[in-house]
C-alpha positions as CSV (number, residue, x, y, z in Angstrom):
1,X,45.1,23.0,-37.8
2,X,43.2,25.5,-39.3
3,X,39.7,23.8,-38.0
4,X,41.1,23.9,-34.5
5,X,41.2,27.4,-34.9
6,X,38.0,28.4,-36.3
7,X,36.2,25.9,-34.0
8,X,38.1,27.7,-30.5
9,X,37.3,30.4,-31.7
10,X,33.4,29.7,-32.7
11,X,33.4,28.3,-29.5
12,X,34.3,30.7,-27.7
13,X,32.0,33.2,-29.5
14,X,29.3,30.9,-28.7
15,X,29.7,31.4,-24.7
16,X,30.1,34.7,-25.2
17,X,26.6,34.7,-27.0
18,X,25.2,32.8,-24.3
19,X,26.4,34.8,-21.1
20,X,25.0,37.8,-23.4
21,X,21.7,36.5,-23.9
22,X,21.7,35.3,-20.4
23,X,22.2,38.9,-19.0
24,X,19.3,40.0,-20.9
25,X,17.1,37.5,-20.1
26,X,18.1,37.9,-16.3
27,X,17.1,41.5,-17.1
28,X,13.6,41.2,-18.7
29,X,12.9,38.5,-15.8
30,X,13.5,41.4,-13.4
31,X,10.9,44.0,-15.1
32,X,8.4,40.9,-15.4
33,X,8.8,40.0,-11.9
34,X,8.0,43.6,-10.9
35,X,5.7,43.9,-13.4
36,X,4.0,41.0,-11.3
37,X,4.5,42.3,-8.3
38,X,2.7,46.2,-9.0
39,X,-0.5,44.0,-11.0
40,X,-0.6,41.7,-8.0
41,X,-0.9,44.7,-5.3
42,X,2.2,43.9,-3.6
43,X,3.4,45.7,-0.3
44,X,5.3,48.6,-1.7
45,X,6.9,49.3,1.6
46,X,8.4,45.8,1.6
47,X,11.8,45.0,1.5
48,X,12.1,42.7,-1.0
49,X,9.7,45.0,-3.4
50,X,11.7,48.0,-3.4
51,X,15.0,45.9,-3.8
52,X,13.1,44.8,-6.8
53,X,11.9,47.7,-7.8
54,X,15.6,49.4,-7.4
55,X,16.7,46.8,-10.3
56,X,13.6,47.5,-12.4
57,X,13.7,50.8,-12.8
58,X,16.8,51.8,-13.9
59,X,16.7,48.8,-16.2
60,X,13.6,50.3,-17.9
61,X,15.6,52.9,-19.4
62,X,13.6,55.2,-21.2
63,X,10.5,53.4,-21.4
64,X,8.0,54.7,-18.1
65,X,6.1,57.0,-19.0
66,X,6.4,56.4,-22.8
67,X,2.9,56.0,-23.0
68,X,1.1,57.6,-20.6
69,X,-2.4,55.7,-19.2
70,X,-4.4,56.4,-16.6
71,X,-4.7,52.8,-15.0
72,X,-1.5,52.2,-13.1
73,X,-1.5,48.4,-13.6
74,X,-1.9,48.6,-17.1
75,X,0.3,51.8,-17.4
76,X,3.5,49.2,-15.5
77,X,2.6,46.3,-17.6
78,X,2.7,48.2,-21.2
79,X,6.1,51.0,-20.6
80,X,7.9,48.0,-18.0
81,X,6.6,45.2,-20.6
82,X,8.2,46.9,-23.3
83,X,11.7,47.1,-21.8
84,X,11.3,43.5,-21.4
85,X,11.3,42.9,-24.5
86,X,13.6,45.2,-25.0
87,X,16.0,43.7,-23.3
88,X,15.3,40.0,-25.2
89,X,15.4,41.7,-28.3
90,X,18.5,43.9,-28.3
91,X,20.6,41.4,-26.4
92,X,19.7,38.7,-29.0
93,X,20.3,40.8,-31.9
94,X,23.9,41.7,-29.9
95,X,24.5,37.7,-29.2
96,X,24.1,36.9,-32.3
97,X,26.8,39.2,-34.0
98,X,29.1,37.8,-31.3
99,X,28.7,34.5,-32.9
């Protein structure tokens, strides 16, 4: 009886760990798809850009501008890059207490 309840309950841990570490991987796929979409000279009057870009950058948090270079491309990739792997990282670390 006692197995039953560790393994609902590991179970259940486990799901949680995954929906976790599917949000954050649902967020870094957001900041690399805009970081495609500025390196690739995208239209940024287009619809679907800003919409992207409306997730991004909140979602960046604190990184823009953390390191400040002079070549726009490179200046999205590094700061929007970064909260990528932010998001991989801290979500991980955060699915893997839940299990």
């Amino acid at each position: 009886m006692a197995t039953t309840r560790w393994y609902a309950s590991r179970s259940r841990g486990s799901s949680a760990a995954r929906i976790i570490t599917g949000v954050g991987a649902l967020f870094a796929l957001i900041e690399v798809v805009y970081i495609l979409l500025v390196i690739l000279g995208a239209n940024a009057g287009n619809a679907f850009v800003q919409f992207v870009a409306s997730l991004a950058k909140p979602l960046a948090l604190f990184f823009p501008g953390l390191f400040p270079i002079a070549n726009d491309s490179l200046n999205v990739l590094v700061n929007y890059g970064l909260a990528a792997v932010f998001w991989l990282v801290v979500t991980g670390l955060i699915a893997r207490l839940v299990r």
